[in-house]
N, C-alpha and C positions, 0 to 999 in steps of 0.2 A: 504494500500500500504506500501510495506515494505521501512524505511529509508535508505539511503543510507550512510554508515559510514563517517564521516568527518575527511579532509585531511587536514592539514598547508601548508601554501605556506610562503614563505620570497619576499619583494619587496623589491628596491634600490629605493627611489623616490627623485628627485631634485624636489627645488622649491625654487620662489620667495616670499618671505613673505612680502612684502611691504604690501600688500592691505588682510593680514588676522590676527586677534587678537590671532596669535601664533599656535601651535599645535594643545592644548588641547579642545574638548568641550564646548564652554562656550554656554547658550542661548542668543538668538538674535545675534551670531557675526558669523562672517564666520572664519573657522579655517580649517584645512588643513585634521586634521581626521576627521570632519563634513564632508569636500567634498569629501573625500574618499570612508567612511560609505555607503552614500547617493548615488556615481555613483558603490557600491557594490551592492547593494539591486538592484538599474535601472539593474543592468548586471545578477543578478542571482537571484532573486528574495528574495531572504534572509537577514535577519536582522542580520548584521555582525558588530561583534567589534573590529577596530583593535588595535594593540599597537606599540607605536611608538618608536626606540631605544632614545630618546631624547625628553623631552616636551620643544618644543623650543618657545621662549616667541616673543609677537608681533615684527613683523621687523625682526626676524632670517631669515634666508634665509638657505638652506639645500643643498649638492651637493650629499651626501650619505647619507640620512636617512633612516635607515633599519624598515621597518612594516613587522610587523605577524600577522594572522589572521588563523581563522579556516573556513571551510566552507566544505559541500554537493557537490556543484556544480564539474562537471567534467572536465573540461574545462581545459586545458591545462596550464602549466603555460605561454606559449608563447603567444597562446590564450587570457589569462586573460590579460598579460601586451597588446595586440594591445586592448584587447578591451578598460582595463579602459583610454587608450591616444585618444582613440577616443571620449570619456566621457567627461570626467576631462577637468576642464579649463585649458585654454593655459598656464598661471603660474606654473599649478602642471606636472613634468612626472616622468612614473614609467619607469626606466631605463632598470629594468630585473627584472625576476621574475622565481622563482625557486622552488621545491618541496622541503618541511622541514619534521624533525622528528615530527612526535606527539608531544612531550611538548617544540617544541621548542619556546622561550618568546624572543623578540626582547630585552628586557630592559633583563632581569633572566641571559641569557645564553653571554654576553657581555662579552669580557674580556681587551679590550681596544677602546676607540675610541679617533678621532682629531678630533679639531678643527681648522678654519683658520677664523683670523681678518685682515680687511684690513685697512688700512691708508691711507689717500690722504698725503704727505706735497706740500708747496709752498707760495703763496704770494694768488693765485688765485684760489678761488671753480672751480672745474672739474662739471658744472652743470650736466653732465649728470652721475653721480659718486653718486652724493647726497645722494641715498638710497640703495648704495651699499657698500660706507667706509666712514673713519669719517674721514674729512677735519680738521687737526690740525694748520695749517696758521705757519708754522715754520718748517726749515730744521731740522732732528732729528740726534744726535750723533747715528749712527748707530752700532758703534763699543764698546760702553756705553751699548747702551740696547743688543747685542750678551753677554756682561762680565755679566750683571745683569742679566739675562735669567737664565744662568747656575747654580745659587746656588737655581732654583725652579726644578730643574732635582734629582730624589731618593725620598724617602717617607718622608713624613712630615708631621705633623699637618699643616693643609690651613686655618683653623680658619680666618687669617686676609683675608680670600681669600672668605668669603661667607656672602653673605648680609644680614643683621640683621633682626632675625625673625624667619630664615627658620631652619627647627629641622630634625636631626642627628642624628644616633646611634654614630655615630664617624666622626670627621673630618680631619682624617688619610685619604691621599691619595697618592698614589706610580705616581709620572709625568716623565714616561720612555724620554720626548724629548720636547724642547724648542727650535722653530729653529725660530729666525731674519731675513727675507729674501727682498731682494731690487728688483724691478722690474722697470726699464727706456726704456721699450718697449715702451709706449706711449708718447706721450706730459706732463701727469702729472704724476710725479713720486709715485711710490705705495709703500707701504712697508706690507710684510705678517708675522704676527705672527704667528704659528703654534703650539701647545701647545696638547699633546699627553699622557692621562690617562689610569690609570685604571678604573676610574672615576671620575666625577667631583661634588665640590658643586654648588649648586643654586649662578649663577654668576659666578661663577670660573674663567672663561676666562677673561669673560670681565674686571674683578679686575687688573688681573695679566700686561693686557694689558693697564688698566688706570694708572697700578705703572709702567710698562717700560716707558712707555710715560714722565711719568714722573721725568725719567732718561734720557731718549732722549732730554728731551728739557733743561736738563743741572741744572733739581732744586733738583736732588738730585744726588749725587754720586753710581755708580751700588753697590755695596757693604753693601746699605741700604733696598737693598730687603730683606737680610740675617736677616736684622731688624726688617723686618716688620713678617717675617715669624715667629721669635722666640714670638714676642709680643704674636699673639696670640688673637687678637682681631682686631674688621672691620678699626677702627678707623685709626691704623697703617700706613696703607695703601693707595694708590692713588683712585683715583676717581674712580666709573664702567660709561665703555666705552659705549658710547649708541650702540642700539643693531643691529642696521642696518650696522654694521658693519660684525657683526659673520655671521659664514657659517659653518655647522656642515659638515665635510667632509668624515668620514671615521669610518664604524665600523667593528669592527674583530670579528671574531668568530670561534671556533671550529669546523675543517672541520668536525667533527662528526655530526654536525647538520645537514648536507645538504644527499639528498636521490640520487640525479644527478651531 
């Protein structure tokens, strides 16, 4: 029986990462491309791999993470997105789905993506918040972390921005946007950082957001980011923000890639 050529598709998939050990494959854990993989094959019989624009580490949570994948199957991309939400557990959904170019790579063909961290302040845990921003117990200078934000906007070595270990061709990175943003739509006031690449190091965000933090709560002056960026080493720099906080929100691409 003759093969049937294989097509690319691109998904948008959101998801709650609380209860998966991150992105990537790991054995014996449950991971977000496992439960992908795994309701690929239930839906089309085939042994598919995808790729994820972001290996997001346990407790990330996703609002736009872009997957590629190759496959036989003919199925429509509309098709494809009702069937895997009919699948996939209630945590994971693919938002849309689309026909792509042949080589197009979710990670390869990127040319920018956001991120967004979220903040509780106050006196009091937001219990139902817990796994979704990180409760700092103190009103933050928010007009500190807007002035200290902006000297991590243009290209720079992020060296002090990436956690110790992880290996680089270069840790030159161009960060087109840094936006502070307050939110008192709720009972507990939220605060969003936004942080917007050409790419990012392993930790990236959540560095950048453990050193505003800690310009927001007054221990150091905005001006010291400019500090820590020249140093050039982890040390430099504030704490990384635990992870339940991030949410990869956004990735861009060349509309060349897309066939529809």
């Amino acid at each position: 029986m003759t093969e049937l050529p294989e097509r690319a598709l691109q998904l948008i998939v959101s998801y709650d990462g609380t209860n998966y050990a991150g992105w990537q494959i790991q054995n014996d854990q449950r991971t977000i491309q496992g439960a992908l993989e795994r309701t690929l094959l239930k839906i089309t019989g085939e042994k598919i791999r995808v790729t994820g624009s972001g290996r997001t580490d346990s407790g990330v949570h996703a609002i736009g993470q872009v997957v590629s994948f190759r496959m036989q199957s003919q199925l429509s991309p509309d098709v494809m997105r009702r069937a895997l939400n009919a699948e996939l557990p209630p945590d994971i959904v693919v938002q849309s789905a689309r026909n792509a170019i042949p080589e197009f790579n979710a990670i390869d063909c990127a040319i920018k993506k956001r991120y967004r961290y979220l903040l509780q302040e106050g006196r009091i845990d937001d219990v139902f918040s817990r796994q979704y921003a990180w409760f700092v117990k103190k009103e933050l200078n928010f007009a500190a972390m807007q002035a200290a934000a902006q000297h991590l906007i243009g290209e720079h070595d992020f060296a002090s921005f990436e956690s110790v270990g992880s290996e680089r061709m270069t840790t030159v990175r161009h960060v087109f946007d840094v936006q502070v943003l307050r939110s008192e739509r709720h009972e507990f006031d939220k605060v969003a950082i936004e942080v917007e690449a050409n790419g990012f190091l392993y930790n990236m965000v959540r560095i950048i957001v453990g050193t505003l933090v800690d310009v927001g709560k007054g221990r150091r002056p905005p001006e010291w980011v400019a500090e820590v960026l020249a140093a050039k080493k982890r040390t430099a720099g504030g704490m990384t923000a635990p992870a339940h906080g991030l949410y990869l929100l956004r990735v861009d691409y060349p509309e060349t890639c897309w066939l529809d």
